[in-house]
N, CA, C and O atoms as CSV, one atom per row, in Angstrom:
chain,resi,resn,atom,element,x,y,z
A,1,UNK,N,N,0.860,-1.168,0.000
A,1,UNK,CA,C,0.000,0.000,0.000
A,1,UNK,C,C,0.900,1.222,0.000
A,1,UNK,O,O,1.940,1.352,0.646
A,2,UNK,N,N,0.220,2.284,-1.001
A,2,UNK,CA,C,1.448,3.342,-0.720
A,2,UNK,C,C,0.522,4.424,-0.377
A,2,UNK,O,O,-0.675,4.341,-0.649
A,3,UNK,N,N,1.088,5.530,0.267
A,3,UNK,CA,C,0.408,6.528,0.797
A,3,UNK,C,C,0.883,8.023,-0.577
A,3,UNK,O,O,1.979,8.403,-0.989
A,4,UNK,N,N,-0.421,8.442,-0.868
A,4,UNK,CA,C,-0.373,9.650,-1.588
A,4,UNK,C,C,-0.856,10.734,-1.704
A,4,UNK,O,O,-1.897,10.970,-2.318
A,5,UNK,N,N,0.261,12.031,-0.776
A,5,UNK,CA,C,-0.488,13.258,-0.452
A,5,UNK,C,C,-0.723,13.908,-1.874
A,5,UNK,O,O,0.104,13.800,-2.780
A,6,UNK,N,N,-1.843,14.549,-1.988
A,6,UNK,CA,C,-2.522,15.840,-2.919
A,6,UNK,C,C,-2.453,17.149,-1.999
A,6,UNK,O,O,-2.235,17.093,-0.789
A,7,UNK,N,N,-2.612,18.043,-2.539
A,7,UNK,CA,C,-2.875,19.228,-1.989
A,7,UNK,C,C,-3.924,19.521,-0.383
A,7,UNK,O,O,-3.918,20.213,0.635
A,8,UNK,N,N,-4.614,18.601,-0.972
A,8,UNK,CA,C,-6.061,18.537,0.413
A,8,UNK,C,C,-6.241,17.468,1.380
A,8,UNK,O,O,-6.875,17.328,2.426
A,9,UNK,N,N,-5.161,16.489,0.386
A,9,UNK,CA,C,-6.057,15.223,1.349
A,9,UNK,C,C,-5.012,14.358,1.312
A,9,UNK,O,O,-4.207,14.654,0.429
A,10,UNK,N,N,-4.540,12.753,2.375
A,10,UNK,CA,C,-3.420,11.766,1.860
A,10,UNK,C,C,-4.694,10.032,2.079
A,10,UNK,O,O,-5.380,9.629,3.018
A,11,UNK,N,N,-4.440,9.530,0.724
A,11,UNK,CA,C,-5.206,9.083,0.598
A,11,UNK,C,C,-4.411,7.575,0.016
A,11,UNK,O,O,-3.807,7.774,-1.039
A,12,UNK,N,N,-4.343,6.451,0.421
A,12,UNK,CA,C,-4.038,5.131,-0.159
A,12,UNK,C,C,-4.108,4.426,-1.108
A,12,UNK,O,O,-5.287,4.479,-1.457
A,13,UNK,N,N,-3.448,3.635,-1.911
A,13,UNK,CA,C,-3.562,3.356,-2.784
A,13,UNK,C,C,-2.533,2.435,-2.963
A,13,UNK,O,O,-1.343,2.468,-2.648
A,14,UNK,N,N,-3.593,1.158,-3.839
A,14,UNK,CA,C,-2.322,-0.212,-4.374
A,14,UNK,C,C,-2.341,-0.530,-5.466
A,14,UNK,O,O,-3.071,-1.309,-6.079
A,15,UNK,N,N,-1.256,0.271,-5.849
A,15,UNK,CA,C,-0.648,-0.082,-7.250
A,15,UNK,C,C,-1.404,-1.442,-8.140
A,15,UNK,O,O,-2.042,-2.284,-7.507
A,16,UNK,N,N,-1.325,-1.491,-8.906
A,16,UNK,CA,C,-2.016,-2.757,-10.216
A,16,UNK,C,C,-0.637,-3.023,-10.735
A,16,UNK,O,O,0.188,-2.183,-11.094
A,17,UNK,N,N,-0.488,-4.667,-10.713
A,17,UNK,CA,C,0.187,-4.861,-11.620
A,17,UNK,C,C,-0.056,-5.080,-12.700
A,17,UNK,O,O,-1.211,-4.864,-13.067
A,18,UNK,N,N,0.963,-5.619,-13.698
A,18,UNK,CA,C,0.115,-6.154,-15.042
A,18,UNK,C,C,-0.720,-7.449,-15.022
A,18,UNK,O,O,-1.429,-7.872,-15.935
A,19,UNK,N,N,-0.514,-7.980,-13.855
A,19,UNK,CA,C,-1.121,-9.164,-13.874
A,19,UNK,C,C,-2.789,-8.454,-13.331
A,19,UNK,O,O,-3.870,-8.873,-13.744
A,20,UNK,N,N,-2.624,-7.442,-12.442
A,20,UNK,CA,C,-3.742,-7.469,-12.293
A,20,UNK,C,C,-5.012,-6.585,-13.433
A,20,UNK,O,O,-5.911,-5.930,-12.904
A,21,UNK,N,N,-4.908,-6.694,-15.039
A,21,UNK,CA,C,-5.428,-5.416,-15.713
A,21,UNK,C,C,-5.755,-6.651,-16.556
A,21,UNK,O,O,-4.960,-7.540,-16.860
A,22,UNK,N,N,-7.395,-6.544,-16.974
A,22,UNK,CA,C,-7.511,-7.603,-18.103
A,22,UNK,C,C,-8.152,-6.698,-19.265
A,22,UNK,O,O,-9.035,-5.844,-19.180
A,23,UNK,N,N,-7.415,-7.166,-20.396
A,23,UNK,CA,C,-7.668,-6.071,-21.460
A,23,UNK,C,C,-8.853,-6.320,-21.748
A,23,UNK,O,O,-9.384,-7.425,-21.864
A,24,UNK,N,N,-9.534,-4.757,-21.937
A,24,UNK,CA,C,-11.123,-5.075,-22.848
A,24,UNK,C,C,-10.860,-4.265,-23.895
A,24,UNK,O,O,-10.166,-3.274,-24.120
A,25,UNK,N,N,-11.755,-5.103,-24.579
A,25,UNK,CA,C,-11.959,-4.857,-26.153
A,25,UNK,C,C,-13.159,-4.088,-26.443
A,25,UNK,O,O,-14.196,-4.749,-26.385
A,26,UNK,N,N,-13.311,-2.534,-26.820
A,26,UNK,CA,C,-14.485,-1.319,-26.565
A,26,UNK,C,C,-14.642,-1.863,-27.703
A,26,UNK,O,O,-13.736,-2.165,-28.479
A,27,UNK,N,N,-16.326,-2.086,-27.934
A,27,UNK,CA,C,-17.162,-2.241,-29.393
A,27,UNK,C,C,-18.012,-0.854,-29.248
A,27,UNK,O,O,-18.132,-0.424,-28.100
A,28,UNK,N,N,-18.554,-0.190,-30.211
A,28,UNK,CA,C,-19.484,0.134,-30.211
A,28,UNK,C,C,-20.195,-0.161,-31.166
A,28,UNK,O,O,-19.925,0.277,-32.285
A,29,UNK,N,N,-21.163,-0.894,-30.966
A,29,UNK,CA,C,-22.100,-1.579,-32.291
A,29,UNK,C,C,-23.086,-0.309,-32.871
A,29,UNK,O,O,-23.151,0.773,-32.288
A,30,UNK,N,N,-23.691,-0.563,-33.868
A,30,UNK,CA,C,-24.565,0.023,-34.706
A,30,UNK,C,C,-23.630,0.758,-35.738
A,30,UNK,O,O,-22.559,0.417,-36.240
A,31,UNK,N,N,-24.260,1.676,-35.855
A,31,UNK,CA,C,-24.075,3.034,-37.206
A,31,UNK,C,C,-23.139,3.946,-36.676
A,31,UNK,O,O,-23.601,4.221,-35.568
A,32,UNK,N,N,-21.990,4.632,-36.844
A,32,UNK,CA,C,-21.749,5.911,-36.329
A,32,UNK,C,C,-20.947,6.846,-37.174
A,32,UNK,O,O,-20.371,5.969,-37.818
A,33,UNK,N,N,-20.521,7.846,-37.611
A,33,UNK,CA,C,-19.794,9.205,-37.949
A,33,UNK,C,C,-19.151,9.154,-37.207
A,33,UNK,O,O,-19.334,9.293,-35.997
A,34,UNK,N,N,-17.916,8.861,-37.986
A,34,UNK,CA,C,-16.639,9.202,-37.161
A,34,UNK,C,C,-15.963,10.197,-38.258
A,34,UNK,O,O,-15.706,10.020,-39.449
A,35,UNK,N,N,-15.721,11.637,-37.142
A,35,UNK,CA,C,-15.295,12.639,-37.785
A,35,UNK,C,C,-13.453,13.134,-37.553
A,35,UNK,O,O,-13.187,13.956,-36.676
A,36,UNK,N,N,-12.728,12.747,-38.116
A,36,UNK,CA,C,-11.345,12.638,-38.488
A,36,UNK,C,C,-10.578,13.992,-38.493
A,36,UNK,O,O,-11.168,14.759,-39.254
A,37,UNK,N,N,-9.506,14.567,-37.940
A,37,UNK,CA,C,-8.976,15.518,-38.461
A,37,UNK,C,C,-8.636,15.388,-39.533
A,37,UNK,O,O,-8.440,14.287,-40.046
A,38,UNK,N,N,-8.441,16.869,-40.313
A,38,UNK,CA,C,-8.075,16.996,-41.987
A,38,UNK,C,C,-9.134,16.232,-43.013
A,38,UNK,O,O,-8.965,15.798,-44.152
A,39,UNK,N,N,-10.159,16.244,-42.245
A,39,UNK,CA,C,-11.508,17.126,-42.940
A,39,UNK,C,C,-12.130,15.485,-43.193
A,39,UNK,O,O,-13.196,15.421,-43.805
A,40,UNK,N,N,-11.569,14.346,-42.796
A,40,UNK,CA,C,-12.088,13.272,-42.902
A,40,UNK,C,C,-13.599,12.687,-42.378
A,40,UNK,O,O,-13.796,12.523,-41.174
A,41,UNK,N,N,-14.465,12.439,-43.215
A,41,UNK,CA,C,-15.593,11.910,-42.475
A,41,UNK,C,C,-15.958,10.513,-42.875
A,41,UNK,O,O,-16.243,10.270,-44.047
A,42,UNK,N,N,-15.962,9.478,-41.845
A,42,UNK,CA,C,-16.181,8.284,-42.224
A,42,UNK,C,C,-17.616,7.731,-41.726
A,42,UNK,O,O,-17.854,8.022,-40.554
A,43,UNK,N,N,-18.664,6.956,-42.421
A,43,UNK,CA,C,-19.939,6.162,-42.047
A,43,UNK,C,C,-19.310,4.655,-41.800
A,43,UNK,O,O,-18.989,3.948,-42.755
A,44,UNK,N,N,-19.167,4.241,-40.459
A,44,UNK,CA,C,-19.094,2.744,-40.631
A,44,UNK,C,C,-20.081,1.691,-39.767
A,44,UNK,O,O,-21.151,2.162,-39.379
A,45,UNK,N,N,-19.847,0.621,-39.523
A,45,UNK,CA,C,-20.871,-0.277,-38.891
A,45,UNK,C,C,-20.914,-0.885,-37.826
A,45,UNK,O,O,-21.754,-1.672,-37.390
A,46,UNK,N,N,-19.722,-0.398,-37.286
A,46,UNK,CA,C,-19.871,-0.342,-36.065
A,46,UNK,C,C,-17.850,-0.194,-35.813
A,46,UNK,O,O,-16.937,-0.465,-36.593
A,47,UNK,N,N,-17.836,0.266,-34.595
A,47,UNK,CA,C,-16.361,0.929,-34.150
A,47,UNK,C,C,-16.097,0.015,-32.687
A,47,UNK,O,O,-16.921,-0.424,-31.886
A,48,UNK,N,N,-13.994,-0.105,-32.707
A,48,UNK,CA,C,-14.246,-1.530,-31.870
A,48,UNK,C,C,-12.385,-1.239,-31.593
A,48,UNK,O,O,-11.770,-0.966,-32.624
A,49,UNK,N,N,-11.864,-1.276,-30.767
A,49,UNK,CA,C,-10.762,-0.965,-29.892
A,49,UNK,C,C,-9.672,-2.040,-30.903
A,49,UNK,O,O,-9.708,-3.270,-30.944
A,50,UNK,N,N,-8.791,-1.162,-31.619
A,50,UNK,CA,C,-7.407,-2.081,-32.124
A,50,UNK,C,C,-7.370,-3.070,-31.373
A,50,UNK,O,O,-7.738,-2.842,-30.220
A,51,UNK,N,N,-6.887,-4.656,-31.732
A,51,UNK,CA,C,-6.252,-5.120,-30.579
A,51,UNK,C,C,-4.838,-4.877,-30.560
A,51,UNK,O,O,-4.244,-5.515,-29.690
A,52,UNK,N,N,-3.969,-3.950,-31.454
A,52,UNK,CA,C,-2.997,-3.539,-31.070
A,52,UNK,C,C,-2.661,-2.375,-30.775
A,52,UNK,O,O,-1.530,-1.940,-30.988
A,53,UNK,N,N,-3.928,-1.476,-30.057
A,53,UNK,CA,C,-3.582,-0.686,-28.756
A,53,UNK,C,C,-3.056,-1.083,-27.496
A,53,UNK,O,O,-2.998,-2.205,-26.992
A,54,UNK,N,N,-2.598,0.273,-26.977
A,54,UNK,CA,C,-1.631,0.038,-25.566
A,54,UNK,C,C,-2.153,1.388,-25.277
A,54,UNK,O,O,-2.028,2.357,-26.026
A,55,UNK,N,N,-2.922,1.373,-23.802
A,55,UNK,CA,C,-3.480,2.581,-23.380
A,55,UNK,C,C,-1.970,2.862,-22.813
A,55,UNK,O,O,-1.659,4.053,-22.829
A,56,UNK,N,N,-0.912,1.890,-22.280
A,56,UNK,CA,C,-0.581,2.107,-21.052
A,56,UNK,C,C,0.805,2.654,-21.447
A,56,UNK,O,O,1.562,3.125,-20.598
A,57,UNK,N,N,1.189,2.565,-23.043
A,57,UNK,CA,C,1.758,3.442,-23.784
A,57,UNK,C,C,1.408,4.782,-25.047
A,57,UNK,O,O,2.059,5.241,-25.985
A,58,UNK,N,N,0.106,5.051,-24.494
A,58,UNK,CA,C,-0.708,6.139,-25.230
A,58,UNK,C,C,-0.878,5.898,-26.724
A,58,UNK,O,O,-1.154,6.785,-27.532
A,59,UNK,N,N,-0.633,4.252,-27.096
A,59,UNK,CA,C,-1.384,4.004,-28.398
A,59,UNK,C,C,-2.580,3.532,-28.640
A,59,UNK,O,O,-2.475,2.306,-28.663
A,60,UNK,N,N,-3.756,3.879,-28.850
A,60,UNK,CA,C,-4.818,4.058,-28.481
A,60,UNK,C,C,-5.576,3.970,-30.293
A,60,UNK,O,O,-5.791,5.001,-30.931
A,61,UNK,N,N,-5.843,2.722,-30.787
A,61,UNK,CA,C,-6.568,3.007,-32.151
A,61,UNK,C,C,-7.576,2.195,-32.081
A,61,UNK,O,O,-7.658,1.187,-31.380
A,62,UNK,N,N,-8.725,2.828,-33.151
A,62,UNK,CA,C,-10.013,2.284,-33.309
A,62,UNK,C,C,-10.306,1.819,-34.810
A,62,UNK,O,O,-9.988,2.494,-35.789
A,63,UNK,N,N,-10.981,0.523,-34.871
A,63,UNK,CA,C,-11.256,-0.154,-36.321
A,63,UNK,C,C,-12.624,0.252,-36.502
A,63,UNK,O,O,-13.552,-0.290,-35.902
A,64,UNK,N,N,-12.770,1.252,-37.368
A,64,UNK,CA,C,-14.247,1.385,-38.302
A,64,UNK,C,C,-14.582,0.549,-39.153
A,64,UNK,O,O,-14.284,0.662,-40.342
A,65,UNK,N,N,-15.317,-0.508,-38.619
A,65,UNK,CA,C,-16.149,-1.734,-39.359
A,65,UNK,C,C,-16.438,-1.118,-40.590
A,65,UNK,O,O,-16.589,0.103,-40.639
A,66,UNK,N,N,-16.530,-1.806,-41.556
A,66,UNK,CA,C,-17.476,-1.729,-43.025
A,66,UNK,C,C,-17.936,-0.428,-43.026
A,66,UNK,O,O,-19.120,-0.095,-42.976
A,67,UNK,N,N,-16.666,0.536,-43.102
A,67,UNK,CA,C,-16.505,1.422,-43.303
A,67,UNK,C,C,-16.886,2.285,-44.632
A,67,UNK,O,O,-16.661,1.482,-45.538
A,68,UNK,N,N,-17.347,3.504,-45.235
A,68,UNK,CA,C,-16.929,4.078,-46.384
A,68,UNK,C,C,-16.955,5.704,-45.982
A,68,UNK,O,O,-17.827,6.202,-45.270
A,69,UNK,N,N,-15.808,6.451,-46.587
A,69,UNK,CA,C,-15.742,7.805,-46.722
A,69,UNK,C,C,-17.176,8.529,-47.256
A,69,UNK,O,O,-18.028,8.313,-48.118
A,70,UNK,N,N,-16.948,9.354,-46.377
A,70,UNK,CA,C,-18.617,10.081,-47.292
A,70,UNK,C,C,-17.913,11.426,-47.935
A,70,UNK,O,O,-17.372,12.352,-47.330
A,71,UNK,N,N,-18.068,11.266,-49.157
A,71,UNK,CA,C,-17.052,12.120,-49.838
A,71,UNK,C,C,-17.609,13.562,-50.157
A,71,UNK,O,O,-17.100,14.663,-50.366
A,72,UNK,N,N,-19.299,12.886,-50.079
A,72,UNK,CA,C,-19.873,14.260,-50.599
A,72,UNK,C,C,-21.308,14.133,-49.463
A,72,UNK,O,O,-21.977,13.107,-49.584
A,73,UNK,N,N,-21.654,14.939,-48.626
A,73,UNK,CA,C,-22.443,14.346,-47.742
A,73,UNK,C,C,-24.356,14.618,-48.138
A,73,UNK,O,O,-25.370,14.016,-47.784
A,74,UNK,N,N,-24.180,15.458,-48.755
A,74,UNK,CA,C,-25.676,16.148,-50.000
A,74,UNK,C,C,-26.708,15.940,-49.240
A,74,UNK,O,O,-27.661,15.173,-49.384
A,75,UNK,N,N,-26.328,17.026,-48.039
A,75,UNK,CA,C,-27.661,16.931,-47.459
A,75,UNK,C,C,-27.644,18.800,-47.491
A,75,UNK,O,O,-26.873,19.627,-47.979
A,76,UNK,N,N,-29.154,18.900,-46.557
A,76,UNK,CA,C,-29.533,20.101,-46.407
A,76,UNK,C,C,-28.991,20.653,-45.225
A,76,UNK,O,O,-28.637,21.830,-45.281
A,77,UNK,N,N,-28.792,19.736,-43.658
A,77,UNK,CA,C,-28.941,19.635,-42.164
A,77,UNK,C,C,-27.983,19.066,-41.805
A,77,UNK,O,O,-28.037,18.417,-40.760
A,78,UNK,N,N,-26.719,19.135,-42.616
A,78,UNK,CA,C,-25.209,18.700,-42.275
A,78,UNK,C,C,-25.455,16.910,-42.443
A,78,UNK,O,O,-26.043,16.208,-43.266
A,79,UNK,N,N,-24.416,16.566,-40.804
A,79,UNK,CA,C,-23.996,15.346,-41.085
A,79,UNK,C,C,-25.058,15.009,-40.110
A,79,UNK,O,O,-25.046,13.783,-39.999
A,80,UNK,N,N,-26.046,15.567,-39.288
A,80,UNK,CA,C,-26.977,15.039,-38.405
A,80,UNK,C,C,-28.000,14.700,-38.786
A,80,UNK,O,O,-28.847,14.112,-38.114
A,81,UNK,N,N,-28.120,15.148,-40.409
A,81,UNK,CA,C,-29.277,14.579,-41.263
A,81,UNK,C,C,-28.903,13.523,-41.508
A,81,UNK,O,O,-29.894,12.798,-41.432
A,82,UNK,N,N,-27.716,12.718,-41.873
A,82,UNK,CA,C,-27.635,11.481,-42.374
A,82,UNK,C,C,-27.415,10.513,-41.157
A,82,UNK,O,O,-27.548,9.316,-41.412
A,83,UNK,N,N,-27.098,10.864,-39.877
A,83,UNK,CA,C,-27.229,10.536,-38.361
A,83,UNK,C,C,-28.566,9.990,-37.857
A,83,UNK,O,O,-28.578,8.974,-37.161
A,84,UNK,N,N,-29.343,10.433,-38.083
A,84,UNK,CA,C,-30.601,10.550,-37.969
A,84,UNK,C,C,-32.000,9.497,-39.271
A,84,UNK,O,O,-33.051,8.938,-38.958
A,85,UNK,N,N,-31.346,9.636,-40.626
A,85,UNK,CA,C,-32.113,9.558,-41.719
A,85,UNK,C,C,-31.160,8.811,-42.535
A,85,UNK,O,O,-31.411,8.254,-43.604
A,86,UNK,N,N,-30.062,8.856,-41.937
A,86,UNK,CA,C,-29.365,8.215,-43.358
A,86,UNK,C,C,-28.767,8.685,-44.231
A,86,UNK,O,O,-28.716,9.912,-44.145
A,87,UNK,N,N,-28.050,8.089,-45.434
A,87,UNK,CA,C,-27.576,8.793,-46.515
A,87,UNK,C,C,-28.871,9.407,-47.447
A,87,UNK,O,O,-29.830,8.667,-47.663
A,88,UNK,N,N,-28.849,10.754,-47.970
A,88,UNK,CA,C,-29.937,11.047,-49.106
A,88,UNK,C,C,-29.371,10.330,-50.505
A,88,UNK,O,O,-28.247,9.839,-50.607
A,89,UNK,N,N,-30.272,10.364,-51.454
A,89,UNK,CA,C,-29.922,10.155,-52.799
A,89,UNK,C,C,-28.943,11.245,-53.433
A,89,UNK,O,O,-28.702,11.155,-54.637
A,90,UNK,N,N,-28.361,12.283,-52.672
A,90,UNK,CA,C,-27.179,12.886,-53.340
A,90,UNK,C,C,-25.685,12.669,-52.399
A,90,UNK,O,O,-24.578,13.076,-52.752
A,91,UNK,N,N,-25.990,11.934,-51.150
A,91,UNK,CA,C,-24.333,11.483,-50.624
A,91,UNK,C,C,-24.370,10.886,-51.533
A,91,UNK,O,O,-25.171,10.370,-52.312
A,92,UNK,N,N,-22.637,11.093,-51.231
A,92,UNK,CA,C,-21.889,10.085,-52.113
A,92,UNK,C,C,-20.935,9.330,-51.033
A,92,UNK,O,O,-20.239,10.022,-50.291
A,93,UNK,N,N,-20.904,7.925,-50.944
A,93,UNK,CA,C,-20.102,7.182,-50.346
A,93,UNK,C,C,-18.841,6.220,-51.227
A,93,UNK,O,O,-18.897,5.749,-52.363
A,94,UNK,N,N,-18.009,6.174,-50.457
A,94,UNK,CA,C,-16.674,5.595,-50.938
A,94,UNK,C,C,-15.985,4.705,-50.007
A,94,UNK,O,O,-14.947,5.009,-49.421
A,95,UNK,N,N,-16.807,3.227,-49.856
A,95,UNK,CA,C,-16.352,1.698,-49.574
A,95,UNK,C,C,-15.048,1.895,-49.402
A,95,UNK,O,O,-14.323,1.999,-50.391
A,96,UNK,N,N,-14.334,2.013,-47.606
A,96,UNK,CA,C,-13.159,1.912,-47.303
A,96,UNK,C,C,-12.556,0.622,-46.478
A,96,UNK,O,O,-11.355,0.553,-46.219
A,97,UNK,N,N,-13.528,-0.427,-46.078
A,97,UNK,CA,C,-13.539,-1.603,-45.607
A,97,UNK,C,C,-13.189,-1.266,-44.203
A,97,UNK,O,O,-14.038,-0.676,-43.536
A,98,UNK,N,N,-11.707,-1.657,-43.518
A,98,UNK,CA,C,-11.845,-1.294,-42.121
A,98,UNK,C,C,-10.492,-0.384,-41.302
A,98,UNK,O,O,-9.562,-0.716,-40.566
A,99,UNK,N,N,-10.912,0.724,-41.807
A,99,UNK,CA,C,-9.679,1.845,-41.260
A,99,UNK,C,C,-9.592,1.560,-40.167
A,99,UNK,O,O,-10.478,1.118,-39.436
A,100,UNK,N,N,-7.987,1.888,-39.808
A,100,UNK,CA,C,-7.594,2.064,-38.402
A,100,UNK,C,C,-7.648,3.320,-38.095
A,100,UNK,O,O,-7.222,4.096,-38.951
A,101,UNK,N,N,-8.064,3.770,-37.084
A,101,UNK,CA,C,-8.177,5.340,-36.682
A,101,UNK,C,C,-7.675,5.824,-35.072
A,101,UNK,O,O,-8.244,5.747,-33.984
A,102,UNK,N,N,-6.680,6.216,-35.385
A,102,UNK,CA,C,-5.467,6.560,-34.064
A,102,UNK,C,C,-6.337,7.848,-33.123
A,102,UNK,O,O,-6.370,8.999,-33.558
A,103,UNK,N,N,-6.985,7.476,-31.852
A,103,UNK,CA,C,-7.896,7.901,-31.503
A,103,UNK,C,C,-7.311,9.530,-31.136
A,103,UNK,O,O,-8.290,10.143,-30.710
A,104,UNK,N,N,-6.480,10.151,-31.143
A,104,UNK,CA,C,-5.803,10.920,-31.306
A,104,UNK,C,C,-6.013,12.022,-32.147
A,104,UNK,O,O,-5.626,13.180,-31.989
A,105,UNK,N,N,-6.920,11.343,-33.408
A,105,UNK,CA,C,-7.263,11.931,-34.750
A,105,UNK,C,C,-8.415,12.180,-34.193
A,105,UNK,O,O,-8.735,13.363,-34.075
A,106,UNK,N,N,-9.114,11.369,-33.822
A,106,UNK,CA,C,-11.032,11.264,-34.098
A,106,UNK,C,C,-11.365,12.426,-33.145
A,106,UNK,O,O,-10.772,12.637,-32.087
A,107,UNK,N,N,-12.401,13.168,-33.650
A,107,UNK,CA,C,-12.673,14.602,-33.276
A,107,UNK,C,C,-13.984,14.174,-32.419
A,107,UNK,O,O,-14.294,14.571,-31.296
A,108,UNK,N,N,-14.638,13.295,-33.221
A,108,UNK,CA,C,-16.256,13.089,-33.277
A,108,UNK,C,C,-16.662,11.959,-33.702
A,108,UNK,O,O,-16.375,11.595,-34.842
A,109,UNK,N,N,-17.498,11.098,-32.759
A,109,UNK,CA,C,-18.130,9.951,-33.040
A,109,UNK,C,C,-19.536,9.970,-32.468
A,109,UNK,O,O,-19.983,9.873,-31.325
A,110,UNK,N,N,-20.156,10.155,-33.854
A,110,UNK,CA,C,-22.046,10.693,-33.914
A,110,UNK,C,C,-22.506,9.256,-34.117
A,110,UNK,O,O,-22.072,8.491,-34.979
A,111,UNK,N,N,-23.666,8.928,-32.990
A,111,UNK,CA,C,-24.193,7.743,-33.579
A,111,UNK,C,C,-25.671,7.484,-33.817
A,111,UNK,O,O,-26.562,7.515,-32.968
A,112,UNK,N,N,-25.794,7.202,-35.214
A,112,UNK,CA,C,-26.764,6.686,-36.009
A,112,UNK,C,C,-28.280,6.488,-35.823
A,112,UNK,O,O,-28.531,5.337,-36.180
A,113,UNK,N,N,-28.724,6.739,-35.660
A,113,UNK,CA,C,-30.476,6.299,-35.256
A,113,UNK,C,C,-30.991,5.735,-36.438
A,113,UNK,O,O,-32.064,5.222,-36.119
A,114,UNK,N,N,-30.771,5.557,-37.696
A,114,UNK,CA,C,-31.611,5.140,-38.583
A,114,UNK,C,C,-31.520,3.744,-39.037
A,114,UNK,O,O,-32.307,3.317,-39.882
């Protein structure tokens, strides 16, 4: 047990080893917008923790399932119209299968109702 003062308070605490940390694997199922720096916007089918992330070395990436770029999004109500409703008959999508996305990048992950 080690003892650790803060400013206000000294409060206990026992270290984790590696034995004691069992990796989980974050899914998020359904639909979601994942919005990318450098202007990237991806629709995929669901988003789900690299298994070759390492929180515990700040590499941290996410696989966008059955993925495609939405290249042109042709709505009236942004990207919360197609969030909501779907693609219209003027997106345009572009089949990227399953990007890795270094969570580092991802700005925004909108999810799907339709």
């Amino acid at each position: 047990m080690k003892k650790v003062t803060t400013a206000t308070r000294t409060v206990s605490a026992t270290p984790l080893s590696t034995h004691d940390v069992t990796p989980v694997r974050s899914v998020f199922k359904g639909r979601y917008i994942l919005v990318i720096d450098a202007g990237w916007v991806l629709l995929a089918e669901g988003v789900e923790l690299s298994p070759d992330s390492s929180i515990e070395e700040g590499r941290v990436t996410y696989i966008a399932r059955d993925a495609s770029v939405i290249r042109e999004w042709g709505t009236t109500a942004g990207l919360g119209e197609i969030a909501l409703n779907g693609p219209t008959n003027n997106t345009v999508l572009d089949p990227c299968g399953n990007p890795h996305v270094p969570a580092s990048r991802l700005l925004m992950l909108i999810p799907c109702t339709y």
